[in-house]
VEXDREN-2710 file (C-alpha; in Angstrom, 1 decimal):
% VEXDREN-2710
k/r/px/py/pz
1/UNK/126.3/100.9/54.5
2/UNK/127.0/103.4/57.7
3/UNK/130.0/103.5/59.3
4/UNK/129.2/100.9/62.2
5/UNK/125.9/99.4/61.6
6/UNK/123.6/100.4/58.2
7/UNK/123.1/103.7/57.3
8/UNK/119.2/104.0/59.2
9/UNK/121.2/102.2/62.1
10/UNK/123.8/104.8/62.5
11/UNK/121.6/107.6/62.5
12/UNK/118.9/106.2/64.9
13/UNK/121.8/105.4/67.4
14/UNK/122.8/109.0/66.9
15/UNK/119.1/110.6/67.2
16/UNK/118.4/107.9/70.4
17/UNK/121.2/108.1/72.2
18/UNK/123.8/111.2/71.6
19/UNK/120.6/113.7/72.6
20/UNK/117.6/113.9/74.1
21/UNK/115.3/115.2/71.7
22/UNK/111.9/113.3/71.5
23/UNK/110.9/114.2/67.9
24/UNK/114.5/113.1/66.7
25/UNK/113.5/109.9/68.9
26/UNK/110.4/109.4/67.2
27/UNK/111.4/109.6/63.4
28/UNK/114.8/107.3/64.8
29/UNK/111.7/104.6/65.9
30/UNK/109.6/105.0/62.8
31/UNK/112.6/104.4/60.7
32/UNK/114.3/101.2/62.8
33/UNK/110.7/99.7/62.3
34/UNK/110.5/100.2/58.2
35/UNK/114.5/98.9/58.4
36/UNK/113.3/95.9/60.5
37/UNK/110.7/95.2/58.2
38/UNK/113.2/94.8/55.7
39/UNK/115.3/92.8/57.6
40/UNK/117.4/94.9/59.6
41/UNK/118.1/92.7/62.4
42/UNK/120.0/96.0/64.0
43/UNK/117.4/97.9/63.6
44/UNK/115.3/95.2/65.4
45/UNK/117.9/95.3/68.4
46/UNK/117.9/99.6/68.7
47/UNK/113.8/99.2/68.5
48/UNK/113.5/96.8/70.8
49/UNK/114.9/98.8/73.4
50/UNK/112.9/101.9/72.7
51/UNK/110.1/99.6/74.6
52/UNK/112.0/98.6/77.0
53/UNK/111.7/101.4/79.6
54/UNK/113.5/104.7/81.0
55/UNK/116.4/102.9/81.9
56/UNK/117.5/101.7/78.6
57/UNK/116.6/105.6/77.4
58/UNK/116.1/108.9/79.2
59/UNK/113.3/110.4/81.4
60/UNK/110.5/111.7/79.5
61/UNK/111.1/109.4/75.8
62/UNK/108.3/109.3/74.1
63/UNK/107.9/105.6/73.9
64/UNK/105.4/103.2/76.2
65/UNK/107.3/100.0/78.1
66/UNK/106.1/97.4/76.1
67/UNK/107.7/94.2/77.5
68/UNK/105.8/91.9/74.7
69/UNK/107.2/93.9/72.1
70/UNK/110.7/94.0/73.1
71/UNK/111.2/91.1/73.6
72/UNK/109.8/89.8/70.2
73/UNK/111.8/92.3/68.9
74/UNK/114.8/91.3/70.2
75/UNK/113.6/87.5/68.8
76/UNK/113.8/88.8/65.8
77/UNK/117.6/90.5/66.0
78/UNK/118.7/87.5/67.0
79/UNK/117.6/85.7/64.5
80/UNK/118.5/87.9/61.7
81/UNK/122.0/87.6/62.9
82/UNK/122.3/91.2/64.9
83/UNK/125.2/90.4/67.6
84/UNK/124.0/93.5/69.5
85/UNK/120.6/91.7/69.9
86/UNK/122.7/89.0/71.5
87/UNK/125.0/90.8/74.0
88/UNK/121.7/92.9/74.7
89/UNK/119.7/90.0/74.8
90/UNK/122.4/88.7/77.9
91/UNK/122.5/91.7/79.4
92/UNK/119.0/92.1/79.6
93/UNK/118.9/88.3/80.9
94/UNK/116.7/87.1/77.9
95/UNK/119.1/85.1/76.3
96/UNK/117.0/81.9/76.8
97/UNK/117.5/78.8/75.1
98/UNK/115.8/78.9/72.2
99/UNK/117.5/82.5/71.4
100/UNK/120.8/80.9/71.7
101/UNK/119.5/78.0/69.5
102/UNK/118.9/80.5/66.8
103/UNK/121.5/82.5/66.8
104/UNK/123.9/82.2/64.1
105/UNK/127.3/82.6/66.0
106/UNK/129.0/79.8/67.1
107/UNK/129.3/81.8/70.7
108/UNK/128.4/84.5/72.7
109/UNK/132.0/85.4/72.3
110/UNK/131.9/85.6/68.5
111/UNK/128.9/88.4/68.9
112/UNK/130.8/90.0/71.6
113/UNK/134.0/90.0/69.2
114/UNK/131.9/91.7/66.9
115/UNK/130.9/94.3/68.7
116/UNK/134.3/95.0/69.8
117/UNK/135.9/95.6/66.5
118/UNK/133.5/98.7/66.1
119/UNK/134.2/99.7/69.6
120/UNK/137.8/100.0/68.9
121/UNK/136.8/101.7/65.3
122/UNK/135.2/104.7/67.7
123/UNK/131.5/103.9/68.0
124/UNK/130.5/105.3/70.9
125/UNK/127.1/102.9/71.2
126/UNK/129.3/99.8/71.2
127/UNK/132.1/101.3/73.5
128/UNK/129.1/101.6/76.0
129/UNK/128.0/97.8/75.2
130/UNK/131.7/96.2/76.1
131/UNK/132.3/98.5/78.9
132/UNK/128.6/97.1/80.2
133/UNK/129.8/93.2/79.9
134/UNK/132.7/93.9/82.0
135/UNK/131.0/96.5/84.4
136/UNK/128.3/93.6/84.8
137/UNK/130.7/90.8/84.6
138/UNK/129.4/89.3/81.0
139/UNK/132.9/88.2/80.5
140/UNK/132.2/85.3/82.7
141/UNK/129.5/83.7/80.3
142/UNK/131.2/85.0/77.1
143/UNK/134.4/84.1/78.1
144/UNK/133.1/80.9/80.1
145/UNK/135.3/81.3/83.3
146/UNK/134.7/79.3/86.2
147/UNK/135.7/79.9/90.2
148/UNK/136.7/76.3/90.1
149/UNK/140.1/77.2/87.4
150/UNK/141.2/79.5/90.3
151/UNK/143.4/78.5/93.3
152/UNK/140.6/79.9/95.5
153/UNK/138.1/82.7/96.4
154/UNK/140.9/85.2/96.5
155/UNK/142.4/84.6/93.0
156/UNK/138.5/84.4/91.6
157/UNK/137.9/88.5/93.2
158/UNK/141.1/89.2/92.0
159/UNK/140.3/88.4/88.5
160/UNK/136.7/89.8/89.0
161/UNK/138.3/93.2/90.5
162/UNK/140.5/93.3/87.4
163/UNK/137.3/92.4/85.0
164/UNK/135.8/95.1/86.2
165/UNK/138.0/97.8/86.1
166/UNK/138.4/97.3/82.0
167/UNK/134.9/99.0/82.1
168/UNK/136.5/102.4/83.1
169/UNK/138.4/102.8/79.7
170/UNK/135.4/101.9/77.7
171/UNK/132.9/104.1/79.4
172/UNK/135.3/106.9/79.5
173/UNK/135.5/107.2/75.5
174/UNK/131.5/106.2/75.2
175/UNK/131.0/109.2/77.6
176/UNK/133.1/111.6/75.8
177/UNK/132.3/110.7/72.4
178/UNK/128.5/111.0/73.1
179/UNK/127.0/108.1/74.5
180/UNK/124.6/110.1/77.5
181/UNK/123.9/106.5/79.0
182/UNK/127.3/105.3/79.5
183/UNK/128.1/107.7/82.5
184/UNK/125.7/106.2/84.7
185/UNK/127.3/102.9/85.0
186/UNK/130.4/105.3/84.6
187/UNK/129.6/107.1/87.3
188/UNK/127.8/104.7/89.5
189/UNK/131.2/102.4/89.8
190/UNK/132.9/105.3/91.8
191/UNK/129.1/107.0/93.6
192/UNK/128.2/102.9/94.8
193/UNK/131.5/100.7/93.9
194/UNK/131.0/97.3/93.1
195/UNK/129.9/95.1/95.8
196/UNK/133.1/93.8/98.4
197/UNK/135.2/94.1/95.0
198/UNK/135.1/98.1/94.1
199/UNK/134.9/100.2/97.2
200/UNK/133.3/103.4/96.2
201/UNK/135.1/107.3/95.6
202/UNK/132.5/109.4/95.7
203/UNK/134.7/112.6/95.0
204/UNK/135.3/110.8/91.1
205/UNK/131.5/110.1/90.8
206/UNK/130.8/114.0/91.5
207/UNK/133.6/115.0/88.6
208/UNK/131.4/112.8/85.8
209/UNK/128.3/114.4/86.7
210/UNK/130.6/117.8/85.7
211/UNK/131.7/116.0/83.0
212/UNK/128.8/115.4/81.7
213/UNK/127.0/118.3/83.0
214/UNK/129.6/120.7/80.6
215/UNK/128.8/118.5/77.7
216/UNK/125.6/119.7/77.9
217/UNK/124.2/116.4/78.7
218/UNK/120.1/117.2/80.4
219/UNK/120.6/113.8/82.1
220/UNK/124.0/115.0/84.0
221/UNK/123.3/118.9/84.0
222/UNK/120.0/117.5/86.4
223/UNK/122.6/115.1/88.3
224/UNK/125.2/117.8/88.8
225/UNK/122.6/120.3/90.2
226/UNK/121.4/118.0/92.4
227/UNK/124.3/117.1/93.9
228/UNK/124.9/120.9/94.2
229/UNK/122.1/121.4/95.8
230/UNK/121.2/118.9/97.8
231/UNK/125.0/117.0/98.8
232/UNK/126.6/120.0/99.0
233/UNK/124.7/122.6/100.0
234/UNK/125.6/125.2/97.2
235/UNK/122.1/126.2/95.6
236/UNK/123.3/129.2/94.1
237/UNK/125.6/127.0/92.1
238/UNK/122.9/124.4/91.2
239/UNK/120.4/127.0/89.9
240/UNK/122.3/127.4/86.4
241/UNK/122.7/123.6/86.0
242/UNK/119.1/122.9/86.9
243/UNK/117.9/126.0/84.7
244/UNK/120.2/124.4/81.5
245/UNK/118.6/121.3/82.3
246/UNK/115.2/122.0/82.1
247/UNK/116.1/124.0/79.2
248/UNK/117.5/121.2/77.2
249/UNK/114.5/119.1/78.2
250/UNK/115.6/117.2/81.6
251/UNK/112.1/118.4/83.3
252/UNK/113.0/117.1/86.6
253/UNK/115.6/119.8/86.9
254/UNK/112.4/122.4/87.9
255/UNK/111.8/120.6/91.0
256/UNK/115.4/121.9/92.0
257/UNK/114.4/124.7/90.6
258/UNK/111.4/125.0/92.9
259/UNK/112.8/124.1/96.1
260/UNK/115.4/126.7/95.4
261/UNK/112.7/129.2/94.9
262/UNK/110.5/128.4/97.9
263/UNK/113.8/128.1/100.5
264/UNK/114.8/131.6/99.1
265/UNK/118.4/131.2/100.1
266/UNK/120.4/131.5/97.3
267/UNK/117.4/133.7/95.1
268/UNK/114.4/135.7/96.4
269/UNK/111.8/133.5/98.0
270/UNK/108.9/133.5/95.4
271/UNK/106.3/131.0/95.8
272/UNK/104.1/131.4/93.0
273/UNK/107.0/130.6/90.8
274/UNK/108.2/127.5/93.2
275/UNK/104.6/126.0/92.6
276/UNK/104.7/126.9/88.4
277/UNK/107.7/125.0/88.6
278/UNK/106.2/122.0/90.1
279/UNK/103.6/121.6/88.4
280/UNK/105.1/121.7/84.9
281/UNK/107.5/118.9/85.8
282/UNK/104.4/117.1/87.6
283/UNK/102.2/117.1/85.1
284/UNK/104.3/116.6/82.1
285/UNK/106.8/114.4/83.3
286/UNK/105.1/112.4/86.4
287/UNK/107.7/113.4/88.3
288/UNK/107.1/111.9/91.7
289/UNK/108.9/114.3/93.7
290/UNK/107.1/117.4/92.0
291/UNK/103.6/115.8/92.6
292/UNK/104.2/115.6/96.5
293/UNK/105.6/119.5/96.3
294/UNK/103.1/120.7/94.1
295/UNK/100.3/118.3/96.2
296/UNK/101.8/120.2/99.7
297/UNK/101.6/123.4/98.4
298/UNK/97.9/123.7/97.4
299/UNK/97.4/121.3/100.7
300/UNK/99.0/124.4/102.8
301/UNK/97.9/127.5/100.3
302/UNK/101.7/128.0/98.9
303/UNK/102.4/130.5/96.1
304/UNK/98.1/129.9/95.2
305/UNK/94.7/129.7/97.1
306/UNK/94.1/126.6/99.0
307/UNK/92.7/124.0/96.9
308/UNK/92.4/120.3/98.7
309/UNK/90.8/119.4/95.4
310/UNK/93.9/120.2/93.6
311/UNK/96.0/119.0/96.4
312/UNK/94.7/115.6/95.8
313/UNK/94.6/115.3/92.1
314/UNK/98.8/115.9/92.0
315/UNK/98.9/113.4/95.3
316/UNK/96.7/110.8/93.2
317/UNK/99.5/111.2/90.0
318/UNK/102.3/109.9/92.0
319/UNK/101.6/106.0/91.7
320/UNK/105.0/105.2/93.5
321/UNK/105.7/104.3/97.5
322/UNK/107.2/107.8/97.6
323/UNK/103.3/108.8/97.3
324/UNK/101.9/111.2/100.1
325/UNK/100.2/109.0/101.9
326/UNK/99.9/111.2/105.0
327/UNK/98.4/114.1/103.3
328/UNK/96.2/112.0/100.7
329/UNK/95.0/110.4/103.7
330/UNK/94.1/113.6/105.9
331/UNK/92.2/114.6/102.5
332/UNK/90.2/111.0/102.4
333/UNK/89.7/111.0/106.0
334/UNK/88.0/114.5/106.2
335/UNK/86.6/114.9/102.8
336/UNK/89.2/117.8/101.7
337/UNK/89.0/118.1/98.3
338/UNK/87.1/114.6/97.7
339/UNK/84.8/112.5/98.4
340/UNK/85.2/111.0/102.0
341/UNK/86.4/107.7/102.6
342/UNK/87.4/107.6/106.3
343/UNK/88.4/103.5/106.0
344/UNK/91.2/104.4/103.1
345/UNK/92.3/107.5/104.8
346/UNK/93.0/105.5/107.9
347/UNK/95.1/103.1/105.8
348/UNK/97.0/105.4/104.1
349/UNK/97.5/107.2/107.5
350/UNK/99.1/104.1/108.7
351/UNK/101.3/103.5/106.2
352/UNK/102.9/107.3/106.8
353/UNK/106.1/107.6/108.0
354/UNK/105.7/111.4/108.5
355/UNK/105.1/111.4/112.6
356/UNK/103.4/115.2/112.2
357/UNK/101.2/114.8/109.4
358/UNK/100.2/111.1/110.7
359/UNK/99.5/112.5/114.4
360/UNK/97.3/115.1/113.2
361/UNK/95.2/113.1/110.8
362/UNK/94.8/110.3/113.7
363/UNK/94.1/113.2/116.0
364/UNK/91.3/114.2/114.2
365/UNK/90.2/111.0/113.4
366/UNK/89.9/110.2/117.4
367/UNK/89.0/113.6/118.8
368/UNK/85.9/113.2/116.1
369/UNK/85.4/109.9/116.2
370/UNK/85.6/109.1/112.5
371/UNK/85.4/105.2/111.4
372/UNK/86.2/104.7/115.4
373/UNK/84.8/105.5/118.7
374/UNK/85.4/109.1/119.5
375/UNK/88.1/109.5/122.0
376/UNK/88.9/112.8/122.5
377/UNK/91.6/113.0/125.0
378/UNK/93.4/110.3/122.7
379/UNK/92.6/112.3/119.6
380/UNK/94.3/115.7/121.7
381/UNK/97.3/113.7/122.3
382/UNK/97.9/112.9/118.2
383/UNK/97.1/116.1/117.7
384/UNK/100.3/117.5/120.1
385/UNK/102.6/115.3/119.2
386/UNK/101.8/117.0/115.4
387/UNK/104.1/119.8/117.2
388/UNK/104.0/122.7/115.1
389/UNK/101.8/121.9/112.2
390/UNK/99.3/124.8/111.8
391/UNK/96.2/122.4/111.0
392/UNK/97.2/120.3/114.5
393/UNK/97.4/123.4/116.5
394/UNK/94.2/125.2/115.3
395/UNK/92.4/122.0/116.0
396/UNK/93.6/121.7/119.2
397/UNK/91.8/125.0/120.0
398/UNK/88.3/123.4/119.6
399/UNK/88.6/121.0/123.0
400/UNK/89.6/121.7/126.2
401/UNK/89.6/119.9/129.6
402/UNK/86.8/120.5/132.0
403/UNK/87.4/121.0/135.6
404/UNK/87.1/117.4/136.4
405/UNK/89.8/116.4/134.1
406/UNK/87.7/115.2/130.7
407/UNK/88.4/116.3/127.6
408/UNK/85.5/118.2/126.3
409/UNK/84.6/120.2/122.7
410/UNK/84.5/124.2/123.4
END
């Protein structure tokens, strides 16, 4: 038997969670699934959260959301008696009836008692998992409070407020003693607070991204640059973090990288390298931010030849609302780089909220008449209020305005 949960248990928790290393991940997954075959119902919990997306694990794990599979996962911990399947299973808000029909604890509170006995041992996992029920206010259910035992709303915030603040201790020594995951909630209950209850201290939220960052966490190395280099201004600072990052796996740290490199501030502007940056973290990770930069770049012929086609092969990987709709649609609405489709670049034109690269794609789109009547004094007037865009103002030098006051092709 391990120290906190069975032997396989321990060391998945410690492969899953206390690094970021995807082929320690993978053996952790393989071997939760041959100890839930046997009846781990542990091991059932700690594998049914591998399928339960990036926020339950790091950026770039190697395992597919699988929302059937967790949850008949987490069935199963419950009903083998595993009381982190049950505090995850409330947490997760999948503690239906029928799960609490099967469970064999008399309470959510006996589970959660459980659980706290090998926090206050030193496990790091279920430090993180008490500090969560109070952060997220659990203890309401488990401890079955009510706002109607209070002598009004006041009383009821206060003992909310108080609640919540027991998270701090909790994810403090989860944070410390390894748990990667517990600073988030750690550090989003100073970066957000909590509602009207916690008022936020952003100056604290800044030193556990440090924290974390000289623990050699990827997660908090990428935060810390960030904040570095985009909060504060200080990208010769944020280069090393985002550098160690990457290094340790946190791909998303190259697109700091990148914009470092192609604003040439703090380093030598080198776009060739910006764009190499890019597209590693684009096409490895799916990266949204790095598909747009990498997309702009071959859109504009940064740091490589112009290539629409490429352009809208990393615009097309971004499946998000951050997507480049304004570009994606100049490249559909003029046939740059594919196939032309003038009705869906118009769409995603209108959906743009950048004002430059909207008026020049509706510029062109009027002063050529494509999908709509050609107005070319209308289309002139997008293309101006483009400002300074290059595209915008080298199409503006193919019209001009005849004597009598019409706008006319050269």
């Amino acid at each position: 038997m391990g120290k906190y949960f069975s032997d396989v248990v321990d060391k998945a928790i410690e492969d899953l969670y206390y690094c970021c290393d995807n082929e320690k991940a993978k053996a952790a997954a393989d071997a939760l699934l041959t100890a839930a075959k046997d009846g781990d119902g542990d091991a059932c919990y700690f594998l049914s959260r591998c399928f339960s997306g990036t926020c339950y694990s790091w950026e770039y794990h190697p395992f597919e959301e699988n929302e059937a599979a967790a949850y008949a996962m987490l069935h199963q911990s419950i009903s083998l008696g595993s009381a982190a399947g049950v505090l995850g299973a409330l947490r997760m808000d999948m503690l239906t009836p029928e799960l609490r029909e099967i469970m064999p604890f008399d309470s959510i509170r006996e589970a959660w008692e459980e659980i706290l006995e090998k926090a206050e041992r030193g496990c790091p996992f279920c430090q993180y998992m008490i500090g969560n029920t109070y952060y997220f206010l659990d203890v309401i259910e488990i401890e079955n409070r009510k706002q109607s035992e209070f002598s009004n709303k006041e009383a009821w915030d206060a003992w909310m407020r108080q609640e919540m603040e027991q998270s701090i201790p909790w994810f403090e020594k989860a944070f410390s003693g390894g748990m990667i995951l517990a600073g988030r909630n750690y550090c989003h209950y100073y970066q957000r607070g909590r509602g009207d209850l916690i008022p936020p201290e952003p100056a604290k939220a800044v030193e556990i991204m440090r924290q974390g960052a000289e623990k050699g966490y990827p997660e908090w190395m990428y935060a810390f640059a960030s904040h570095l280099a985009y909060d504060a201004g200080r990208p010769e600072e944020a280069l090393p973090w985002a550098l160690k990052a990457a290094e340790a796996g946190h791909l998303w740290a190259l697109h700091i990288v990148g914009d470092i490199y192609w604003d040439g501030k703090a380093v030598e502007r080198d776009l060739p390298y910006a764009l190499a940056c890019f597209e590693k973290t684009a096409g490895y990770g799916n990266d949204r931010y790095a598909c747009g930069q990498a997309g702009y770049m071959y859109f504009r012929g940064l740091g490589a030849p112009q290539d629409y086609a490429r352009a809208v092969q990393y615009f097309e990987m971004d499946k998000t609302e951050y997507r480049r709709y304004d570009l994606l649609g100049i490249c559909y609405l003029l046939g740059y780089g594919c196939p032309q489709d003038v009705e869906k670049g118009r769409k995603m034109l209108e959906k743009s909220e950048n004002n430059r690269f909207k008026s020049y794609g509706l510029g062109m789109m009027y002063a050529e008449g494509l999908g709509v009547r050609e107005d070319i004094e209308k289309g002139v007037e997008y293309l101006k209020a483009a400002g300074n865009f290059e595209p915008a103002q080298e199409a503006l030098k193919h019209y001009k305005k005849s004597l009598f006051g019409v706008w006319r092709r050269r």
